[in-house]
KETIKE-745837 format. One line per 5 residues: number of its first residue (from 0); for each residue x, y, z of N, C-alpha, C, O, CB. Coordinates in steps of 0.1 Angstrom, whole numbers. Glycine has a CB too. Example, Ala and Ser with C-alpha at 12.3 -4.5 7.8 and 13.67 -1.06 7.14 Angstrom:
% residues 2
0) 132,-57,78,123,-45,78,132,-33,78,142,-33,85,113,-45,90; 128,-22,71,137,-11,71,129,0,79,134,11,80,141,-6,57
//
This chain:
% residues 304
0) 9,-12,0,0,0,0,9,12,0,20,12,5,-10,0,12; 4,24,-5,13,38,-9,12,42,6,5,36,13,5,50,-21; 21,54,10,20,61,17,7,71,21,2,73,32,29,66,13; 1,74,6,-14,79,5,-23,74,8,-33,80,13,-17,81,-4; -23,60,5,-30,48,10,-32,51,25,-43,54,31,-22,35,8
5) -19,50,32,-20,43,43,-28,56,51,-37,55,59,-3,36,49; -23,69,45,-30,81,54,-43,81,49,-52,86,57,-24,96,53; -47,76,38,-65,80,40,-69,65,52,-79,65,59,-78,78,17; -64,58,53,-66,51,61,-68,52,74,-76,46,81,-61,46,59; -60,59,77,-59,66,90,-71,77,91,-79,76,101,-45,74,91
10) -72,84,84,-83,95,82,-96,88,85,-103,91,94,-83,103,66; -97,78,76,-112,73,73,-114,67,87,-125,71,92,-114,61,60; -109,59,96,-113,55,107,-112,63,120,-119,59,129,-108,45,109; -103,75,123,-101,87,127,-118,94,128,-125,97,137,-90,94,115; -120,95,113,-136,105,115,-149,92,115,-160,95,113,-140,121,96
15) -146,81,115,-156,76,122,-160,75,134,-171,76,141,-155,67,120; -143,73,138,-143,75,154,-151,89,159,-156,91,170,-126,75,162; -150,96,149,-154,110,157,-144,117,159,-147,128,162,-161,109,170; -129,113,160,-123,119,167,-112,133,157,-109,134,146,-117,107,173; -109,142,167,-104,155,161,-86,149,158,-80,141,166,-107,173,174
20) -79,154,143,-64,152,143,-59,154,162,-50,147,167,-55,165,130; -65,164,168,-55,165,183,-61,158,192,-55,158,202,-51,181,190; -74,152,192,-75,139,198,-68,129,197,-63,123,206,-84,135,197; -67,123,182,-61,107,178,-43,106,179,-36,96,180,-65,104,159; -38,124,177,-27,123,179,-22,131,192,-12,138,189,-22,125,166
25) -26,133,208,-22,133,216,-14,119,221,-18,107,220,-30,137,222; -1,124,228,7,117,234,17,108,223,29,105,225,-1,108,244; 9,106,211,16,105,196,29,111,190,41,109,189,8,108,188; 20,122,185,30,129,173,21,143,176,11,143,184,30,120,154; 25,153,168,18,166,165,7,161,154,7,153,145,29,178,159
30) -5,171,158,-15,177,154,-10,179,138,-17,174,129,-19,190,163; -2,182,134,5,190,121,9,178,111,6,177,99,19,200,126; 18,168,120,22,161,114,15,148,114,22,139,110,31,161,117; 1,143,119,-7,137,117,-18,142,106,-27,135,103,-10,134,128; -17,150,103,-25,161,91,-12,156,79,-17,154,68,-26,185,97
35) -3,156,80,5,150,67,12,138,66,23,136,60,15,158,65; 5,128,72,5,117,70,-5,115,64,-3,109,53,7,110,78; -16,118,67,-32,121,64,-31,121,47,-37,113,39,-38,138,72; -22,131,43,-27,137,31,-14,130,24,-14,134,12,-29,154,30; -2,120,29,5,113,22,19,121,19,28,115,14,-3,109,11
40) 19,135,23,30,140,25,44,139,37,54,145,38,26,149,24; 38,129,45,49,122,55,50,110,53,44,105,43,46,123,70; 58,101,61,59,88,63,61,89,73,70,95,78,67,81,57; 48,77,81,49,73,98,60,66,99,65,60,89,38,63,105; 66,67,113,76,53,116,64,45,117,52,48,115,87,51,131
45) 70,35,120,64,19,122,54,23,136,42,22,135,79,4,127; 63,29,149,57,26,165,48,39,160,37,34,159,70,28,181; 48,51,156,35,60,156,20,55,146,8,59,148,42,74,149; 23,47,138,12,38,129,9,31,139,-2,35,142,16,29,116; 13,21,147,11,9,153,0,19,166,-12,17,168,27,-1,159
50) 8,29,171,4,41,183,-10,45,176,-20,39,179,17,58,185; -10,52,169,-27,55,162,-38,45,154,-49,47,151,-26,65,151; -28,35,154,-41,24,150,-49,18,164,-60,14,165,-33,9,139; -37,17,176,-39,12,184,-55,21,191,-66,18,196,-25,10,191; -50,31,188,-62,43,197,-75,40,188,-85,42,194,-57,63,197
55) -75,36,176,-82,39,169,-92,20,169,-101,15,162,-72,46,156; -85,13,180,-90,1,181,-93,-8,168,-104,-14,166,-99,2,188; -84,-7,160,-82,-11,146,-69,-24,142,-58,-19,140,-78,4,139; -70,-36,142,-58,-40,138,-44,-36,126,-43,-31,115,-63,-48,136; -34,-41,137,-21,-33,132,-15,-44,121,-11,-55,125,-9,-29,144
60) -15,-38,105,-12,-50,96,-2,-45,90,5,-54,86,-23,-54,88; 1,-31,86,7,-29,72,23,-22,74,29,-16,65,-4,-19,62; 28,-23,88,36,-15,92,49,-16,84,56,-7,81,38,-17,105; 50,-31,80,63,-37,74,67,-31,61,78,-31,56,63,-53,71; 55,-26,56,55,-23,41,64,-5,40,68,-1,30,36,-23,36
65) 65,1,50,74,8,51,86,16,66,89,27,70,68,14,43; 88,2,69,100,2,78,116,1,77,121,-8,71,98,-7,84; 121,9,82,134,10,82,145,1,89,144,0,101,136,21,85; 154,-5,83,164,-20,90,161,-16,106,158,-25,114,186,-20,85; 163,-1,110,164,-1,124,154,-4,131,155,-11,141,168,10,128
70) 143,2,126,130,0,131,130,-16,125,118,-18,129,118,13,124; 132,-22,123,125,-38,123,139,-46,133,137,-57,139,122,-47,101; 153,-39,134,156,-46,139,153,-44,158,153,-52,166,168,-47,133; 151,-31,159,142,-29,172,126,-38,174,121,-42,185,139,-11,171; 123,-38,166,113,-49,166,113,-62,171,108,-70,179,111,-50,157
75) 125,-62,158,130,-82,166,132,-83,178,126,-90,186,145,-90,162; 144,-73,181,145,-73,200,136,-74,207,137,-81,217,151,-62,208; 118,-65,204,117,-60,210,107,-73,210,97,-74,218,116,-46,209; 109,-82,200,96,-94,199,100,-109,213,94,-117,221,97,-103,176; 115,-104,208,125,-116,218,126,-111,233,128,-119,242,144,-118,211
80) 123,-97,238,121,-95,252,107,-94,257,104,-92,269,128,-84,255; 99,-96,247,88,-97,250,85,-111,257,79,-112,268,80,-94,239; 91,-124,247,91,-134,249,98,-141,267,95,-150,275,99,-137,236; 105,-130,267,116,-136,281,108,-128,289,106,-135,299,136,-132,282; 102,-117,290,92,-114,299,83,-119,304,78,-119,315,89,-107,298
85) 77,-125,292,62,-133,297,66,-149,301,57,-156,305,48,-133,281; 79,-154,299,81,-167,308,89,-165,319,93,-175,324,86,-177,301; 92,-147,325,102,-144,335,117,-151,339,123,-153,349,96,-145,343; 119,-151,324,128,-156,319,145,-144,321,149,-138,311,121,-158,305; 152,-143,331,160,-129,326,174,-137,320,185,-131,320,163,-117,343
90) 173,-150,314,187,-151,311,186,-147,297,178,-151,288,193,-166,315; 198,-135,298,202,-130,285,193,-120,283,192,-114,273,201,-140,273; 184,-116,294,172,-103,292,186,-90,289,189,-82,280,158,-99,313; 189,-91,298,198,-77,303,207,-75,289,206,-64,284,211,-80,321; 213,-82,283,218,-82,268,212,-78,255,217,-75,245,221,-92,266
95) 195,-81,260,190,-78,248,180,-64,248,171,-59,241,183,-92,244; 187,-60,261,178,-48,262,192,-35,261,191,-23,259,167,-47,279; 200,-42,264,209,-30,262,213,-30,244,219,-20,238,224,-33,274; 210,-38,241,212,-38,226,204,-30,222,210,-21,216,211,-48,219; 186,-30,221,176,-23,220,181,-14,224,184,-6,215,165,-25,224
100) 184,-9,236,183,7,240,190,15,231,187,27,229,188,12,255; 203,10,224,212,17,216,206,18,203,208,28,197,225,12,216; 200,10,199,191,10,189,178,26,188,174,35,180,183,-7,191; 175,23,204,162,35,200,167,47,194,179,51,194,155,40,214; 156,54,187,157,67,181,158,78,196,148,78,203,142,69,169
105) 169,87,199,162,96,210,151,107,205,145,114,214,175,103,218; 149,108,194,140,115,193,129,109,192,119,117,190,143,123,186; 125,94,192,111,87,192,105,86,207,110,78,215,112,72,185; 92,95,210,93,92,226,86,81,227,88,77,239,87,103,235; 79,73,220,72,58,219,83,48,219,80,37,222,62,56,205
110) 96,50,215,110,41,214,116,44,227,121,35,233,121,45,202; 115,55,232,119,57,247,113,54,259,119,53,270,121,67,249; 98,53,257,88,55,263,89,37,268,88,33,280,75,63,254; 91,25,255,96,15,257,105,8,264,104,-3,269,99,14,250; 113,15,266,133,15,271,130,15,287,133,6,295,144,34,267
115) 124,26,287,118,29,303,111,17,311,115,15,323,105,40,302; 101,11,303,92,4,311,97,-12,311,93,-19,320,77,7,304; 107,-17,300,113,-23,298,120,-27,307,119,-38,312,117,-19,291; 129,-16,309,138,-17,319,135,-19,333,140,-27,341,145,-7,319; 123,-10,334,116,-13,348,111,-27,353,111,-30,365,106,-6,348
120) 104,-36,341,101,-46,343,112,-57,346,111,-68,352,95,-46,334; 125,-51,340,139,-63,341,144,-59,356,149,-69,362,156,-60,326; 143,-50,362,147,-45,374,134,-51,381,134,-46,392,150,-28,376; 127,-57,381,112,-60,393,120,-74,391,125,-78,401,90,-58,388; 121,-81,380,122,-93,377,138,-101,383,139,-113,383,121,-92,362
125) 146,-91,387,162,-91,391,159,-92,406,166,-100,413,172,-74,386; 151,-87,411,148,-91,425,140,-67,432,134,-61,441,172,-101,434; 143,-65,426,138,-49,430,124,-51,437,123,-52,449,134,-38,415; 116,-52,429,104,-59,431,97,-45,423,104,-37,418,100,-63,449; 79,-46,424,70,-39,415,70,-24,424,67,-14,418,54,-47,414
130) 73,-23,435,65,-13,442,81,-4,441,79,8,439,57,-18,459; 93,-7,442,113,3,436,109,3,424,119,8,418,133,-7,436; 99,-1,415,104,3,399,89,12,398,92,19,388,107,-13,385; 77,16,402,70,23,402,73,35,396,74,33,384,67,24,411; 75,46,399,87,58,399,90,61,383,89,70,374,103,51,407
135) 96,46,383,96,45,364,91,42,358,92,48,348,101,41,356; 83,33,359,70,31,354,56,45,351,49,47,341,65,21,366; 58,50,360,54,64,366,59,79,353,52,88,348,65,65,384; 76,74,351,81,86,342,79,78,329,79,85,319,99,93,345; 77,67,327,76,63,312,61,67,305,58,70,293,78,46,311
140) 53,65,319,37,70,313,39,84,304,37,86,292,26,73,329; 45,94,320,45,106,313,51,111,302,52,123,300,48,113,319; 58,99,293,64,103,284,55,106,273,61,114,266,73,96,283; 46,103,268,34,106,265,21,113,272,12,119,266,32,96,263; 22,111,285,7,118,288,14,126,296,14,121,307,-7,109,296
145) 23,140,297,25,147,306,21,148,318,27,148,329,24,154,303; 5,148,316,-1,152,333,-13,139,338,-23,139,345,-13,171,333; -4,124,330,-14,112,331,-14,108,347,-4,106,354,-8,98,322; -25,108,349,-27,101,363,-37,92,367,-49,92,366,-28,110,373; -25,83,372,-30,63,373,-48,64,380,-57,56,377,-14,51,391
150) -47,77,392,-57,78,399,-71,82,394,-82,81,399,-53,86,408; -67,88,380,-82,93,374,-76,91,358,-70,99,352,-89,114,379; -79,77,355,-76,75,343,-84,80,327,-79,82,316,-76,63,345; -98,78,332,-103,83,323,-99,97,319,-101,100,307,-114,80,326; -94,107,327,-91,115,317,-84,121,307,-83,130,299,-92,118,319
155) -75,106,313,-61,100,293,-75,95,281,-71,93,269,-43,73,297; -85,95,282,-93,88,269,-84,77,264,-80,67,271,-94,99,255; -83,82,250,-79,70,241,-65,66,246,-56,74,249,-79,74,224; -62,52,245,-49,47,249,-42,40,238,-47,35,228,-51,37,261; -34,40,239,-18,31,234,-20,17,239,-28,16,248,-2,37,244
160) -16,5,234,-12,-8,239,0,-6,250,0,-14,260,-6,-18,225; 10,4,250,20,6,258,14,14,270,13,9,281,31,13,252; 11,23,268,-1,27,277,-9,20,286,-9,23,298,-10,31,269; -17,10,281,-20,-4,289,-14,-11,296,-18,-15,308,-22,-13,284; -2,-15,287,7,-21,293,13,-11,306,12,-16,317,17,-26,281
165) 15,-3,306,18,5,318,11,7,326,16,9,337,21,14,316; -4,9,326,-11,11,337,-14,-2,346,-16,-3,359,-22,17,332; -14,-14,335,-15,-25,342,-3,-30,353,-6,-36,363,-16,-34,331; 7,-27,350,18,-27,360,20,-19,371,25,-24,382,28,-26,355; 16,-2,369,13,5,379,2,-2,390,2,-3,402,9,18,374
170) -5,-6,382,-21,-13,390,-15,-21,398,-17,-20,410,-34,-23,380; -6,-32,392,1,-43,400,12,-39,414,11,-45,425,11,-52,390; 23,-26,410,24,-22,420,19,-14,432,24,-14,443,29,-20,417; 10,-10,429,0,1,441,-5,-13,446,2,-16,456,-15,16,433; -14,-24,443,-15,-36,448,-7,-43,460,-10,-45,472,-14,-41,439
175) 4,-45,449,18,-47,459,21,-45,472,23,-52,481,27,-40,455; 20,-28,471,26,-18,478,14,-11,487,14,0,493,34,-7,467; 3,-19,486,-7,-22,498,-19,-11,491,-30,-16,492,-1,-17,516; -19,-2,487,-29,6,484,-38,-1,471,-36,2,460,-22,21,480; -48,-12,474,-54,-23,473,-64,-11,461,-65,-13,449,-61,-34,489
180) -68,-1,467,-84,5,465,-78,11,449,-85,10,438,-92,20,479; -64,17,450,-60,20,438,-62,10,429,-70,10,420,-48,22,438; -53,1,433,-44,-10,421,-58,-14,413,-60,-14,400,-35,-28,431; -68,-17,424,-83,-27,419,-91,-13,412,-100,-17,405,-96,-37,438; -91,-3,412,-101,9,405,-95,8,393,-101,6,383,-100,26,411
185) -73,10,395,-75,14,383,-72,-3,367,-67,-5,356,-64,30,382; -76,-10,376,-73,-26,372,-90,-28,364,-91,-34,354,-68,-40,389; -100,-22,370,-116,-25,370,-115,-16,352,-119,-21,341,-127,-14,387; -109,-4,354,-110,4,342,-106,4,336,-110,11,328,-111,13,340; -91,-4,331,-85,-13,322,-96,-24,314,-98,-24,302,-74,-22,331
190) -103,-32,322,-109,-38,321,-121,-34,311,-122,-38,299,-109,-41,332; -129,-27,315,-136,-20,308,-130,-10,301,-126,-19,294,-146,-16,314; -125,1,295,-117,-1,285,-118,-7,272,-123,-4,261,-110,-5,288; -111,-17,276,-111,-29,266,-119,-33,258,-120,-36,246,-110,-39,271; -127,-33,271,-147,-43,267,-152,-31,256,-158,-32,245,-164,-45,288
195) -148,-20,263,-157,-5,250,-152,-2,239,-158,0,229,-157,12,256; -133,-3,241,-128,10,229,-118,-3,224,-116,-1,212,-118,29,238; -114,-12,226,-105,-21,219,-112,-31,209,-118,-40,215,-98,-29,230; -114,-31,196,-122,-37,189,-112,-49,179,-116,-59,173,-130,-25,181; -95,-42,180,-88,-52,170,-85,-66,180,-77,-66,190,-72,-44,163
200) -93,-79,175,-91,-88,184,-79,-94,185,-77,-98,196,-99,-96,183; -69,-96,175,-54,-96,177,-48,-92,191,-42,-99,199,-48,-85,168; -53,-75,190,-45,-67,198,-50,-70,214,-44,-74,224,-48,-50,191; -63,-66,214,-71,-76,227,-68,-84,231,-61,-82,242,-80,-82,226; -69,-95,227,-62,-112,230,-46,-107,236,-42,-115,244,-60,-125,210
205) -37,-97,234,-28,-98,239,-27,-91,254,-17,-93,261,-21,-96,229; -39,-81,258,-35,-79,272,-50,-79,277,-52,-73,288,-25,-63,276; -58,-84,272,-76,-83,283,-70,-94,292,-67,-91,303,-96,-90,274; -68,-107,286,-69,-119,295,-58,-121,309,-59,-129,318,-67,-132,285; -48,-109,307,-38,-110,320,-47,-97,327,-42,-94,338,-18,-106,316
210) -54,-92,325,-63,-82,335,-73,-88,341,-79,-83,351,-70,-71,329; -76,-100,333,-87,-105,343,-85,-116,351,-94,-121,359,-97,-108,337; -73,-121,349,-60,-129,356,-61,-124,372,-64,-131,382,-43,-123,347; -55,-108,371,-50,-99,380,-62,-99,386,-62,-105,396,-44,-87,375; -74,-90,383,-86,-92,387,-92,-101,397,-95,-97,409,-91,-94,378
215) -93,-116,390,-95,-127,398,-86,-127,409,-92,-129,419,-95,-139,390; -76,-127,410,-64,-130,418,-71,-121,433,-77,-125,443,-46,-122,409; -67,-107,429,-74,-101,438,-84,-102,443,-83,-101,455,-75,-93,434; -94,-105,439,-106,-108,444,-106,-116,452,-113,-114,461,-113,-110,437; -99,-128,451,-99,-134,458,-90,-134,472,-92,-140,483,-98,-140,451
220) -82,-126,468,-76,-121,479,-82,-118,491,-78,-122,502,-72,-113,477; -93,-108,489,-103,-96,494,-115,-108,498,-125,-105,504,-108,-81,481; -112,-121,494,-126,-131,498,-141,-130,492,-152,-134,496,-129,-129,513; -137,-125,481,-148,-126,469,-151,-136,460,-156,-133,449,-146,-116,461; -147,-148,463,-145,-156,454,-159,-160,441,-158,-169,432,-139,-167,464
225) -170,-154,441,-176,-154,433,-173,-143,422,-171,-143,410,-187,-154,439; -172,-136,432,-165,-124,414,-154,-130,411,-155,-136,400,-158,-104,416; -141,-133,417,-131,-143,416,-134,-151,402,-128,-151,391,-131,-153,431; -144,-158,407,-146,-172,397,-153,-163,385,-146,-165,375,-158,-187,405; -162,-155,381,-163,-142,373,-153,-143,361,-152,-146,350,-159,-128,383
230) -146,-138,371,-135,-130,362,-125,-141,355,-121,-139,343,-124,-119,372; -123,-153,365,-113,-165,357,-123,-170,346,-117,-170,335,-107,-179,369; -133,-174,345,-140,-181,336,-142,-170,325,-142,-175,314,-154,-187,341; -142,-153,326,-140,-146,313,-128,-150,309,-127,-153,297,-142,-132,312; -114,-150,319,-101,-151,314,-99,-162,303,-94,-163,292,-92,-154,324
235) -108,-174,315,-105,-184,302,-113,-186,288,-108,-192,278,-107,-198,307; -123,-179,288,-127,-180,275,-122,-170,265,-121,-173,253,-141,-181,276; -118,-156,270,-111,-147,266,-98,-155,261,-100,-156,249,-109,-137,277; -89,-160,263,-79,-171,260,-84,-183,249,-77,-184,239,-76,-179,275; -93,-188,250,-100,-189,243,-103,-190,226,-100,-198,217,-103,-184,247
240) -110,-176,229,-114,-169,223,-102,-163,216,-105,-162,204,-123,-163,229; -93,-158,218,-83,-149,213,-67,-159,213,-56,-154,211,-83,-134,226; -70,-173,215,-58,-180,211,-42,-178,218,-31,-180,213,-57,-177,198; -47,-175,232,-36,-166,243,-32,-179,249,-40,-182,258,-44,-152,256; -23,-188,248,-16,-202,254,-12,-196,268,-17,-197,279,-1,-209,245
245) -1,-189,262,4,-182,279,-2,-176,289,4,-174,299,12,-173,278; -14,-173,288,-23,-165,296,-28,-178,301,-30,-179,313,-33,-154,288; -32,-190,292,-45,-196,296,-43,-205,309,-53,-207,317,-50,-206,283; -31,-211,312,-28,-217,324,-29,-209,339,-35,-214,348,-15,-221,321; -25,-199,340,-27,-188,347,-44,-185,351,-49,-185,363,-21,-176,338
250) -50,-184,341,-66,-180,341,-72,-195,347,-82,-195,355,-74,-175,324; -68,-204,344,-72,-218,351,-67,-218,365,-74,-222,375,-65,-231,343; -54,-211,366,-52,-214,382,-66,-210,387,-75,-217,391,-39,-205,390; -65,-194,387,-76,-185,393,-87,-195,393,-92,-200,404,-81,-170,384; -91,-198,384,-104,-207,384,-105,-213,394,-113,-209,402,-106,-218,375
255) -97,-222,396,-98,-233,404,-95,-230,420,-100,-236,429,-87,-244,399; -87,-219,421,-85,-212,435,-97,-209,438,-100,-215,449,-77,-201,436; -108,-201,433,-120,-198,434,-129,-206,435,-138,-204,443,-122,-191,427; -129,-216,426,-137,-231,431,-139,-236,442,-149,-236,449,-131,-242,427; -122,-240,445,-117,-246,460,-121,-231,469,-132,-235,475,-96,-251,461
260) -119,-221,472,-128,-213,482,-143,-212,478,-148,-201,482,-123,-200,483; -151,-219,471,-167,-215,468,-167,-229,475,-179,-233,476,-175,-212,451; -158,-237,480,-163,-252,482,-166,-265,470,-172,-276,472,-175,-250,489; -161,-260,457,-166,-268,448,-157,-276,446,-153,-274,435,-169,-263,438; -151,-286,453,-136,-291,460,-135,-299,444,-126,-298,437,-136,-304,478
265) -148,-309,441,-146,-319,427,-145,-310,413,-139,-314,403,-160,-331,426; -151,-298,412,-143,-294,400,-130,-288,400,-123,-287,389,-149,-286,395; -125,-282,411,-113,-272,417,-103,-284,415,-91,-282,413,-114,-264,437; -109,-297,415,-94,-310,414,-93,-308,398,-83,-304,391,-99,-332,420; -105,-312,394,-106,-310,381,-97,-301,371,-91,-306,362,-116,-306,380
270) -97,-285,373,-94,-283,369,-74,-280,372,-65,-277,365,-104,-278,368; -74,-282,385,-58,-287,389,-53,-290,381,-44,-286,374,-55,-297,399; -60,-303,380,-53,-318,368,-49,-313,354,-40,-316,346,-67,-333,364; -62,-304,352,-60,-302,338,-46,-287,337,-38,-286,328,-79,-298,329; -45,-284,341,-31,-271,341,-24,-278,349,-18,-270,355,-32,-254,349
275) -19,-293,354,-10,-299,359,-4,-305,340,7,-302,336,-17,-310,372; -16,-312,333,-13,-316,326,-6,-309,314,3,-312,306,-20,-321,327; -15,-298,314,-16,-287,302,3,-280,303,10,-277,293,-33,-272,308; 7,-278,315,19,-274,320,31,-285,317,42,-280,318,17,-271,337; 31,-291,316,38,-307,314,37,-304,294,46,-306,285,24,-324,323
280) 29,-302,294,25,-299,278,38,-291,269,45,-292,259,10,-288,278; 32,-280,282,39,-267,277,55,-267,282,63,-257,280,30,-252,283; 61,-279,290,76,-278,295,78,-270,308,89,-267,312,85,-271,283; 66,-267,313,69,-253,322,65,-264,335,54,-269,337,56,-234,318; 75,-267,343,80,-280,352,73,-272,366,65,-275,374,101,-284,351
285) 80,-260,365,79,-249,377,59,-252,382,54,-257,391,84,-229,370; 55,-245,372,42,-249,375,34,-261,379,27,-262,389,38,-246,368; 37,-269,370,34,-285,369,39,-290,385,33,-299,391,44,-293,356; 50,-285,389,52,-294,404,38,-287,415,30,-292,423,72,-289,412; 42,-271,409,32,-265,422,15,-270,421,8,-270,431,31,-246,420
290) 12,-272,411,-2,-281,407,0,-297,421,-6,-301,431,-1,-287,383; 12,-303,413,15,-316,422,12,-313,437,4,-319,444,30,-321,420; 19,-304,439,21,-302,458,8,-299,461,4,-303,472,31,-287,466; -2,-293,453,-14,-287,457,-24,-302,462,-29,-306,473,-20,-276,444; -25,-308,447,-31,-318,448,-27,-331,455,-35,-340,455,-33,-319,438
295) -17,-332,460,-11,-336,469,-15,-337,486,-21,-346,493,-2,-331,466; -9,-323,488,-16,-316,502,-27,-312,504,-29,-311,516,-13,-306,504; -35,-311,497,-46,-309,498,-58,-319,498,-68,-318,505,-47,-302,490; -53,-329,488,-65,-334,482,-61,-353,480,-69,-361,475,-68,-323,467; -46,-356,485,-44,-365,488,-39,-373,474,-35,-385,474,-54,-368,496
300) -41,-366,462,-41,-373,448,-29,-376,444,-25,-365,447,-47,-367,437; -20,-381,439,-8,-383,434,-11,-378,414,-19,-381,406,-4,-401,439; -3,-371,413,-7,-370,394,9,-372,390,17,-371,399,-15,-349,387; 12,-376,376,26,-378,374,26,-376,362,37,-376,356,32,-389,378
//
């Protein structure tokens, strides 16, 4: 697709949304220079296309068609630390983020805005924990929303996938770090969100089902275990539904934690067995033992 292409594209779902050039492109790019992409006299990077499709709750398809070696090899990195994050994985993390960081553009604040949160996550994961990396988590938001605050979200509107991804971690540390009423308000409006303004199911499938993960978790914390069980049975069908492997074991725990506190002891085994098995599947041993000890201690069953 042309350059021209790609901006009436932008345009056409832009004024469906309703939305004004300095709505779709806050925390983006300028007002000016989303007006000349529009009309085919710019070329987006890759992360500002991906940034306004994302607001625009639209799937992100055509980026490759004009990316630069740097920008795709920041990509790759940025596909392979994605990977070591979501199995908390840090061997070789710290290498492959210092490679990226030299890579970023300093004048891209969506490439910086990355670096930041990045980093923050490899520092929780090193042993810091969620509640020492806040702070940065905190300055990566504002790298985009100057005056964003975690406490009254709605009035950032339209969001970023990074955006998400960041509030969801702030959510986790205020949690953490005991201020429960935060973490769960602004974890609820993540949530919905999603359900209103996120329509590209790609993009969905990759962060609804760890919010309602988090959700359930909580809840159950607090001894709700009916909303608890709520929220894991959307996770899992959300997983599902959206083809999320890594998420789906996780949303089964919740399940079954919430079971076993509703008293529903014969499906709560049930579903043990099956993320005992499903984990064994997937190589991931760590889990698979903690299923064993459960059903074990608990419930007297031997599984192997």
């Amino acid at each position: 697709m042309s350059i021209y292409g790609v901006g009436n594209y932008l345009k056409e779902y832009r004024k469906k949304a309703g939305l004004s050039q300095e709505e779709l492109a806050e925390g983006i790019c300028n007002a000016s220079n989303l007006s000349r992409i529009e009309t085919g006299s710019q070329m987006p990077t890759r992360r500002t296309y991906e940034a306004l499709m994302q607001k625009l709750g639209q799937n992100v398809s055509l980026f490759s068609s004009f990316s630069t070696h740097r920008e795709m090899e920041f990509y790759r990195l940025e596909n392979q630390i994605g990977e070591k994050l979501a199995d908390q994985n840090t061997d070789g993390l710290r290498g492959l983020y210092d490679r990226m960081k030299v890579l970023a553009d300093p004048r891209e604040d969506l490439e910086q805005q990355y670096v930041l949160y990045v980093d923050a996550l490899i520092r929780n994961l090193e042993g810091e924990g969620a509640v020492a990396v806040l702070p940065q988590l905190m300055e990566a938001l504002h790298v985009t929303r100057k005056n964003g605050d975690p406490e009254n979200p709605r009035e950032m509107k339209l969001l970023t996938f990074q955006e998400i991804n960041l509030l969801n971690n702030i959510a986790v540390a205020y949690w953490r770090g005991g201020e429960k009423e935060k973490g769960m308000n602004l974890m609820l409006y993540l949530k919905e969100y999603m359900e209103e303004h996120l329509v590209g199911e790609k993009e969905k499938g990759g962060h609804y089902p760890m919010v309602l993960f988090n959700l359930s978790k909580w809840l159950l914390q607090l001894e709700r275990p009916g909303e608890a069980l709520e929220m894991a049975l959307a996770g899992v069908k959300a997983c599902n539904r959206y083809g999320k492997l890594l998420a789906f074991p996780k949303v089964l725990v919740a399940k079954a934690d919430a079971l076993r506190c509703l008293g529903r002891e014969k499906e709560a085994i049930q579903v043990y067995r099956q993320v005992f098995y499903l984990s064994q599947a997937m190589e991931n041993q760590e889990r698979a033992a903690r299923m064993q000890k459960i059903l074990s201690e608990q419930y007297g069953i031997i599984v192997e």
